[in-house]
C-alpha positions as CSV (number, residue, x, y, z in Angstrom):
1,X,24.9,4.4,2.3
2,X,25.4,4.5,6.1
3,X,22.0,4.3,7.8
4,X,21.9,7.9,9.4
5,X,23.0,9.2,6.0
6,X,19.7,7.0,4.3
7,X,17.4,8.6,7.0
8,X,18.5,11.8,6.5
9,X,17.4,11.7,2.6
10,X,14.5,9.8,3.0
11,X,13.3,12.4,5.4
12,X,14.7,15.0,2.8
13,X,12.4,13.7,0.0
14,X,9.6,13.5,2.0
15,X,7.7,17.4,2.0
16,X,8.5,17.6,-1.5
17,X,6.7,14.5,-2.0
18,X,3.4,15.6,-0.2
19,X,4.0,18.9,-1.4
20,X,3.7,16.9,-4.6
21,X,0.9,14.6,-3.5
22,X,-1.4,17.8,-3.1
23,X,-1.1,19.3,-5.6
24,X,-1.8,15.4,-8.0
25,X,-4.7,15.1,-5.7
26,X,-6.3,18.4,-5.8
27,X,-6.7,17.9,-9.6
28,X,-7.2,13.6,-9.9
29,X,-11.3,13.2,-10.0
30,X,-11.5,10.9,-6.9
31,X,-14.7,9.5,-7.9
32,X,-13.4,8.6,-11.0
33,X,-10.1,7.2,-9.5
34,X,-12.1,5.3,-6.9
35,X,-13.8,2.9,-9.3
36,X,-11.1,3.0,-11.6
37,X,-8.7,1.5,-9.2
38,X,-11.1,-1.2,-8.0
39,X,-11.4,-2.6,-11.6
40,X,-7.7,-2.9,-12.0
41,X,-7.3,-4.0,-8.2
42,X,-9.9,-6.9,-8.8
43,X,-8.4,-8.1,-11.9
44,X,-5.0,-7.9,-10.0
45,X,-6.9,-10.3,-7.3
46,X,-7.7,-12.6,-10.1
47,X,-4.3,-12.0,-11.5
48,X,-2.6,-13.5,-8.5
49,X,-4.9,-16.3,-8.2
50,X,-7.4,-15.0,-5.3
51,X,-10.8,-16.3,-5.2
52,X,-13.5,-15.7,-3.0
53,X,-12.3,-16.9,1.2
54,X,-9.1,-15.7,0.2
55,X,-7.5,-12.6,2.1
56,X,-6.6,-9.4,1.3
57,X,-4.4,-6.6,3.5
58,X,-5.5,-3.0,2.1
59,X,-5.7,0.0,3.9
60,X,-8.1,3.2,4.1
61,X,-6.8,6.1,2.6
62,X,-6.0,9.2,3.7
63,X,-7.7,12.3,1.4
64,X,-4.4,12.9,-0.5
65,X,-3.6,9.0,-0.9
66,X,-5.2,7.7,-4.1
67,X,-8.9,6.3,-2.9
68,X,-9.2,2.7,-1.6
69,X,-13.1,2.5,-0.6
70,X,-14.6,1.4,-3.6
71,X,-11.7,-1.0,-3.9
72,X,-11.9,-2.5,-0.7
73,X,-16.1,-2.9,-1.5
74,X,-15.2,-4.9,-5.0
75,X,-13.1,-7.5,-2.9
76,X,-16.3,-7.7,-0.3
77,X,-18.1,-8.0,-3.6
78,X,-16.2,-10.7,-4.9
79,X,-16.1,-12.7,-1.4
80,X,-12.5,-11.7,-0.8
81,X,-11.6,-10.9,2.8
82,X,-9.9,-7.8,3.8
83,X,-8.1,-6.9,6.7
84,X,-7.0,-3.7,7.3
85,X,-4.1,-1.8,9.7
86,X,-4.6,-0.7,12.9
87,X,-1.6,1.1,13.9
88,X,0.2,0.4,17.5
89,X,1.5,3.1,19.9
90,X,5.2,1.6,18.5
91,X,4.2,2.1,15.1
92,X,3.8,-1.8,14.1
93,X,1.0,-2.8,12.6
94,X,-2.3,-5.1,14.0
95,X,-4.8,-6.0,11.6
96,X,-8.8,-5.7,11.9
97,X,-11.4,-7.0,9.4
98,X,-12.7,-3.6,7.5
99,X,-16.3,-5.1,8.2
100,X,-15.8,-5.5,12.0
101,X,-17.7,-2.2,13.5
102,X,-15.8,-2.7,16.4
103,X,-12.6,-3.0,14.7
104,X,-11.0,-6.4,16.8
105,X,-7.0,-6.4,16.6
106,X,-6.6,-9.9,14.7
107,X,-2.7,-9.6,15.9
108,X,0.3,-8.3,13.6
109,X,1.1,-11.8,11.9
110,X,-2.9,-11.6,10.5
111,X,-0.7,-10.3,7.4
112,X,0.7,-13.6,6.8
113,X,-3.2,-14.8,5.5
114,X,-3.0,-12.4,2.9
115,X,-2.4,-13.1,-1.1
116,X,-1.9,-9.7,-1.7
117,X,-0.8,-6.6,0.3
118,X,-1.9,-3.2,-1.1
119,X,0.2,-0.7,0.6
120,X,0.3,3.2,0.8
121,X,3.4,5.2,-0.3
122,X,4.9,8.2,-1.5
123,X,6.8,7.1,-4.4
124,X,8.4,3.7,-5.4
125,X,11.3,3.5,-7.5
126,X,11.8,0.5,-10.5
127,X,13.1,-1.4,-8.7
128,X,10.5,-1.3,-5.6
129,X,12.0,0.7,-3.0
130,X,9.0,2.1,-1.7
131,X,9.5,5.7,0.4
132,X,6.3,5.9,2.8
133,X,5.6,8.8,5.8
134,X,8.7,7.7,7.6
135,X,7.1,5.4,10.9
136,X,8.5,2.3,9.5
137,X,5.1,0.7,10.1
138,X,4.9,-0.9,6.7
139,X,8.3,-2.5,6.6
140,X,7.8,-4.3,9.9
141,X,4.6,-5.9,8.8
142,X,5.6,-6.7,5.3
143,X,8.8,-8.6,7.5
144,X,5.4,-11.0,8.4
145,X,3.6,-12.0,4.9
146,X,3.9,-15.0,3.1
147,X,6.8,-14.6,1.2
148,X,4.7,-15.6,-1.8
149,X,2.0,-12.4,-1.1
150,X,2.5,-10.0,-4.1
151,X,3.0,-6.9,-2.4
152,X,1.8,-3.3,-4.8
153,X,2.3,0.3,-3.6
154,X,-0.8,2.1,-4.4
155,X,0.2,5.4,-6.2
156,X,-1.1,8.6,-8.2
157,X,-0.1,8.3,-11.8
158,X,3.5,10.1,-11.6
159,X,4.7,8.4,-8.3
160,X,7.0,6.0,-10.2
161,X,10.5,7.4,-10.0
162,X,13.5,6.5,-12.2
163,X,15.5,8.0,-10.0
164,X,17.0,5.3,-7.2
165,X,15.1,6.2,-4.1
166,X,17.3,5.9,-0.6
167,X,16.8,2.8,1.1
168,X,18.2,0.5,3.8
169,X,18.0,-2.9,5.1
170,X,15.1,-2.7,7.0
171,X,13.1,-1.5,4.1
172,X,10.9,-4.1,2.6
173,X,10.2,-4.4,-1.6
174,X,7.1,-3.9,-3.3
175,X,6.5,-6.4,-6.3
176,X,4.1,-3.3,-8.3
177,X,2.3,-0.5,-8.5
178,X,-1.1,0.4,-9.1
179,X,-2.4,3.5,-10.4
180,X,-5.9,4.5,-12.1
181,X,-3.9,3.8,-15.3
182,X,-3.2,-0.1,-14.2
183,X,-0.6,-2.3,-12.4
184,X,3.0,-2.1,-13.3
185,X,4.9,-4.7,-12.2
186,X,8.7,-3.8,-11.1
């Protein structure tokens, strides 16, 4: 696919996907889904060998996006740092600790200290061609991990597609998902 033409049906998928999205999340008990999530999210921590000092990149969901607070609490719990996005006026990606008030910008490459990215998304496809909102934000920063960080798209349960999704060069992988009903590695 030319890279117009990928645009064009990336940006195509995208309202039926929130369309979608709200609809999921006006029935998903986000209580429930909260705490569910951090269990699995933990034992995906320990999964990937993180102990407590080690570093996390989450994020803080939007009221659509399956919840993140409680998860980002059991990593605190467990001593795990986490760092979350700030997002730049290009649409890159700085980094703040989530328990810095004040929210300091660490710098963009603060993603390289993390063991595990948990990203947001749309839909991911099984092979890990993760659609997000379109900004490209995501993609750039994942350019910076460790190229031994497991990266996992955090999705409602019916977000995994079988279906190719459109993609291009610049788009970065995802190694998993995780939904409330576990991780599924792709």
């Amino acid at each position: 696919m030319t890279e117009d033409h990928t645009s064009h049906d990336k940006a195509a998928l995208r309202p039926p996907l929130l369309a979608a999205r709200r609809e999921i999340a006006a029935v998903r008990d986000r209580d429930a889904d909260d705490l569910t999530l951090a269990t699995h999210a933990v034992a995906l921590a320990r999964e990937c060998g993180l102990t407590e000092g080690d570093t996390v990149a989450a994020y803080e969901a939007l009221r659509t996006e399956p919840p993140t607070a409680a998860t980002i609490a059991a990593f605190l719990t467990h001593g795990i740092r986490v760092v979350v996005p700030i997002t730049l006026p290009d649409n890159d990606l700085d980094w703040c600790d989530v328990t810095d008030e004040q929210r300091m910008p660490l710098g963009p490459d603060t993603i390289s200290a993390a063991g595990l990215v948990l990203t947001p998304g749309l839909a991911v496809d099984l092979v890990g061609t993760r659609l997000g909102r379109g900004g490209g934000s995501y993609d750039r920063a994942l350019a910076r991990r460790e190229p031994t960080a497991r990266v996992v798209v955090v999705l409602h349960p019916g977000e995994l597609h079988s279906v190719r999704l459109p993609h291009d060069d610049r788009d970065q992988r995802v190694d998993g998902m995780l939904t409330v009903d576990g991780i599924t590695w792709l």
